[in-house]
N, C-alpha and C positions, 0 to 999 in steps of 0.2 A: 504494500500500500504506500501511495506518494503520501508524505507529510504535509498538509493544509496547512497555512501559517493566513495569519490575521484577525480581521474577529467581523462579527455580526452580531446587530440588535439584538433583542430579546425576540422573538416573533418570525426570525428571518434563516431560523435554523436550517431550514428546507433549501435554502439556496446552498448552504455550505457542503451538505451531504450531496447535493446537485452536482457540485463542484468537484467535490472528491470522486465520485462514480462517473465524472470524464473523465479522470487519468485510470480508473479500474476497467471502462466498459467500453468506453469513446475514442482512444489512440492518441490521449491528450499528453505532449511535451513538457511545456513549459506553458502558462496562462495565467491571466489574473481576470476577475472582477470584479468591481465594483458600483455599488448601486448606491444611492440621495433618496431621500424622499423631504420633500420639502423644503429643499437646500440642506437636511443635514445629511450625513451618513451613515449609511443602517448595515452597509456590505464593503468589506475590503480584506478581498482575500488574494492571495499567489498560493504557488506551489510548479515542483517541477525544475525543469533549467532552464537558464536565460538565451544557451543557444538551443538551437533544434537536436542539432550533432555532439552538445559538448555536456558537460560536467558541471560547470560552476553554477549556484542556486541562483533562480529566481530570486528575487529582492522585494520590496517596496518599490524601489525607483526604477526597478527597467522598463525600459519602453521597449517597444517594438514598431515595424514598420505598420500601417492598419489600411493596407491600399484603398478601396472606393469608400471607407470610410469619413475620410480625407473630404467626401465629397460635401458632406453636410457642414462642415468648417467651411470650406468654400463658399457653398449656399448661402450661410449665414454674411460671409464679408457684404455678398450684391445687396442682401434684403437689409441690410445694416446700413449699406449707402443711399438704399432707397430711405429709408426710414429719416435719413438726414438730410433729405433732399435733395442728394448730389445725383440719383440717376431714377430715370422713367422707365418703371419695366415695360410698358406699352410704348417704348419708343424705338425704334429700328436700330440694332445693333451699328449702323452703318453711322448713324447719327454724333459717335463720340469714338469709331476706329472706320475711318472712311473708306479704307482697302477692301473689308469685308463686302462691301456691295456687290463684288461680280460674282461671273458665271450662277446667276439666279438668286442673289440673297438678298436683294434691297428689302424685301420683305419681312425679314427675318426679327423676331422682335426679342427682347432682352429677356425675356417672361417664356419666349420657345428655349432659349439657350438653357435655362433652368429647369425646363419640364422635360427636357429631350426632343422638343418638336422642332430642333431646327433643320433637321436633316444632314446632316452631315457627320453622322456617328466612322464614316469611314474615309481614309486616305488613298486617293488614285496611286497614289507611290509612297508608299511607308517611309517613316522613318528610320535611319540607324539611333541605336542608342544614345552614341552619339550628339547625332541633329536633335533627338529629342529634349536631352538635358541643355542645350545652348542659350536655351529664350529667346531665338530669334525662329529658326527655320519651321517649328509648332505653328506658332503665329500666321506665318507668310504660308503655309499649307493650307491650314482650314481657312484663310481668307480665300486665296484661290481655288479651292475642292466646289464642283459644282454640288450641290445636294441630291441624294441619293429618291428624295420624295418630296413633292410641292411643301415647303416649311408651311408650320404650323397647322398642318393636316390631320398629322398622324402622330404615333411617337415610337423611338427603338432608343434602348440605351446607350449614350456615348458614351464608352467603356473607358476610352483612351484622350479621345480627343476634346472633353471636355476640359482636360488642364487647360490646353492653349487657347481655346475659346473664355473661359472666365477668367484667366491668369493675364491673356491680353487686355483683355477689358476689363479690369481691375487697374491696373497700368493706365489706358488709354486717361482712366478716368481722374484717376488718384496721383497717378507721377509717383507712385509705389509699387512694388512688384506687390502680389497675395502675398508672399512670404513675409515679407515687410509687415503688409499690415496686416496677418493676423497676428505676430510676434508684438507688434507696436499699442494694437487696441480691444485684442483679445486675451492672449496669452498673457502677456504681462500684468496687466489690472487684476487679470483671476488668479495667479499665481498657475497656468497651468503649463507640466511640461509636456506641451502641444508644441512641434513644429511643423511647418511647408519647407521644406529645405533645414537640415539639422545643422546646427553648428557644430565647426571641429571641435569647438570644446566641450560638446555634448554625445560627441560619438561611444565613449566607452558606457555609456548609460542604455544603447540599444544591441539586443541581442538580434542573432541569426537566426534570420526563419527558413521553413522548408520544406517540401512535402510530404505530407505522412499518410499512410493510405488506412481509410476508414476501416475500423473491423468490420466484417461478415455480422447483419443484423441475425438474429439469433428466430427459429424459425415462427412464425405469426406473431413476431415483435411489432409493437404499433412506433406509431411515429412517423418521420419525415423521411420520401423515398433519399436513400445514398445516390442509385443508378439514378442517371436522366433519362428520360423518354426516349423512344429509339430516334422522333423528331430533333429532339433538340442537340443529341449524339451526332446524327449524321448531319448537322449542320456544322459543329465544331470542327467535323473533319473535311470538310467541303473549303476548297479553298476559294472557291466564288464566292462564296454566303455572306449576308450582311454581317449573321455573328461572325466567324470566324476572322471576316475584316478587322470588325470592331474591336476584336481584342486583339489584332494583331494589327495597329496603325505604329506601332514600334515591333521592326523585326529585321536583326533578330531579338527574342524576347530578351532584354534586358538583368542584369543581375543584380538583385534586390538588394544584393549585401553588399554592393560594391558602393564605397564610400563615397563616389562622386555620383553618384542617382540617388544616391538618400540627402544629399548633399542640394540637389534638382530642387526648385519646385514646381511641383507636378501633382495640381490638388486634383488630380481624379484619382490618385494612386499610390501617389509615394508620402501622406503624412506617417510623422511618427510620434509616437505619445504612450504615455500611460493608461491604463484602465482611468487609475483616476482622474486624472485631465480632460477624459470624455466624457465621463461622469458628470464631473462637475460643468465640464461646457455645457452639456444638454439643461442641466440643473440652474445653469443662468440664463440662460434662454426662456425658461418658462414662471424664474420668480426670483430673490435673489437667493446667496448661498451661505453658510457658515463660515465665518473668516472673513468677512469684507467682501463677498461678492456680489455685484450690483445686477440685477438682471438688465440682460440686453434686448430685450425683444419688447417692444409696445407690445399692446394686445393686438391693432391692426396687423402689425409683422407677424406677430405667434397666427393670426388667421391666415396670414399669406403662407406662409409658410406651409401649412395641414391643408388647405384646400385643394380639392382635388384637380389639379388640369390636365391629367394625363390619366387615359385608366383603358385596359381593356389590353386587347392581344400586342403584343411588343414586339416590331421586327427585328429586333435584333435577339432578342431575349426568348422568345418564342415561348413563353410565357404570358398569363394575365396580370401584366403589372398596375400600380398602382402609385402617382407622383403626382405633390404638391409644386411650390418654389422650390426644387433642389432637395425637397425629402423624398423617399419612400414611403408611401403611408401604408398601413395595417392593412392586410390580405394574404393571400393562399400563397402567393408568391415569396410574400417578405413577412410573415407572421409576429406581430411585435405584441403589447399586453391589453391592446385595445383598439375598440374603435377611432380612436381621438391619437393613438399615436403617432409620431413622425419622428424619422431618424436616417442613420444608412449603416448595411452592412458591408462588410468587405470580403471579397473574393478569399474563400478558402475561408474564413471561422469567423471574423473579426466585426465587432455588430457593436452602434449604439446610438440611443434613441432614446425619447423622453415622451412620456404619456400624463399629459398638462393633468387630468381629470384625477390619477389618481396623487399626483405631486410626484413622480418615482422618473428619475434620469435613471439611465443605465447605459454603462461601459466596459466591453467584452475583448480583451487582447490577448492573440493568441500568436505563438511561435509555429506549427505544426497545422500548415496548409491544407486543407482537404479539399476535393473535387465540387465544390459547391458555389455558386456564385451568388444565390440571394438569402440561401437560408440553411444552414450549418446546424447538425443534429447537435454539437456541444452547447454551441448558444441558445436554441431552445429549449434543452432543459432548465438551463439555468434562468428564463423565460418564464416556463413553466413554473419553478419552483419560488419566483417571487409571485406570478398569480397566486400559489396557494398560502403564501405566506401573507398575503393583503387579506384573503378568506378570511386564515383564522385569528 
């Protein structure tokens, strides 16, 4: 049995035992999470190792990479500059980066870039790793990529190219990179160790992740399918397919541990952070926090945010998803603790999200990648077991 180390509420026992029975049942490495309710803290637990391959424990402080995680940080920077008056989501991406206009996207409006309806989840010519991490050749890509489907039609997830489309127009707007400003007016004020691009002197704080293959569900185990549908299988392997594009708009696929792509930023993918740093983002987001932290969200922003503009069959995704401003909201796809939730997971386990109705943020980092891109059988227990812990 892995050693648990942290503590939980009075009431919250059920998450901890959650927790443990991922490194006994799950194929869990190294992990932590933690969950708020109300701004305080009821869940902070680790165990495990800090790399995937290596020996040294899990801490308090290790971060990890949380790839589409990343994405709800992101979300928050636009709806945060909305909120200030610096930008109009109803106003034409072209309006504040004026390259983006061609090959068909004058139309394209700040509020599709957010939901995925802008069309352009994929690159005619990929990037090398490389071009990806540079800040410039992202940019000048998805400006020029014609879109894949008339913007604001329909929606598929931009896997990849979502960095360069919010990280540009972040920039265009601010004369700050995202990296900047969420270190300068998120990070910083909350205390969280949350970055877009990690500093060097924050490297020895994140461990090495990497793929670890799901156990064999055990025979009429309920739960969350491991296998994909055989649809959404032969599309990953389809090198024409929207998905496959879409995760592959950097190829060759890129290496997560190398210091200069955690270095990048690249908020569809590469933040990195603490369980608790998510936690408690989500947890200022919807009220303020324990320690001086201020909520950042009006109530109009927390609406924008959870309202629905994107719902139904995903072409990229091939899935029924389900997206606000830059969240995932509560469904079959992305299963979070309610109807009123909104959050983001990340590719392979890493999940978090805040569900305003019952006050409860939650922030899920994991080392030990699994085959899943919206919904990870570790994270749902651990899901589940704060459900039954609000029960009783």
């Amino acid at each position: 049995m892995t050693d648990v180390h942290g503590t939980t509420a009075t009431g919250f026992e059920p998450v901890r035992d959650a927790f443990a029975d991922n490194f006994a049942r799950r194929g869990e490495r190294g992990a932590a999470v933690v969950v708020h309710r109300h701004g305080r803290k009821v869940v902070d637990l680790h165990a495990g190792t800090a790399d995937v391959d290596g020996t040294a424990p899990w801490t308090g402080r290790t971060a990890q990479i949380v790839r589409s995680a990343t994405k709800g940080v992101a979300a928050a920077v636009l709806l945060l500059l909305h909120q200030r008056g610096q930008v109009d989501l109803d106003a034409p991406v072209g309006t504040y980066w004026p390259e983006f206009k061609a090959a068909g996207k004058e139309r394209v409006l700040v509020r599709h870039l957010l939901a995925h309806r802008a069309g352009v989840p994929v690159l005619d010519t990929p990037l090398t790793p490389a071009e990806a991490v540079d800040g410039v050749s992202g940019p000048r890509a998805v400006a020029a990529q014609a879109p894949a489907w008339e913007p604001g039609t329909d929606h598929g997830y931009h896997a990849q190219t979502y960095s360069w489309l919010l990280g540009e127009l972040v920039l265009r707007i601010t004369g700050r990179t995202i990296g900047e400003w969420t270190a300068e007016e998120i990070s910083r004020p909350l205390g969280l160790d949350l970055w877009i691009g990690l500093p060097e002197a924050e490297r020895h704080r994140a461990g090495r992740i990497g793929d670890v293959a799901p156990p064999e569900p055990a025979g009429g185990a309920s739960g969350l399918r491991i296998r994909p549908k055989r649809a959404v299988a032969d599309a990953y392997a389809d090198p024409s397919s929207l998905t496959r594009r879409a995760f592959a708009a950097i190829d060759p696929l890129p290496d997560e541990n190398d210091p200069a792509y955690r270095a990048a930023e690249l908020p569809a993918s590469a933040g990195i952070a603490t369980a608790e740093a998510l936690s408690r983002f989500y947890a200022a987001l919807i009220g303020d926090v324990e320690g001086g932290g201020r909520r950042l969200f009006a109530p109009a922003t927390l609406t924008l945010a959870r309202t629905e503009e994107s719902a139904g069959p995903d072409r990229v995704l091939l899935a029924n998803t389900r997206f606000g401003l830059g969240y995932m909201l509560h469904g079959p796809a992305s299963p979070l603790l309610g109807p009123g939730s909104f959050g983001h997971p990340g590719r392979g386990g890493c999940l978090a999200f805040a569900d305003p109705e019952s006050g409860i943020s939650f922030g899920y980092v994991t080392n030990g990648m699994q085959k899943n891109v919206t919904a990870d059988a570790r994270a749902q227990a651990l899901v589940r077991a704060v459900a039954r812990s609000l029960e009783g």
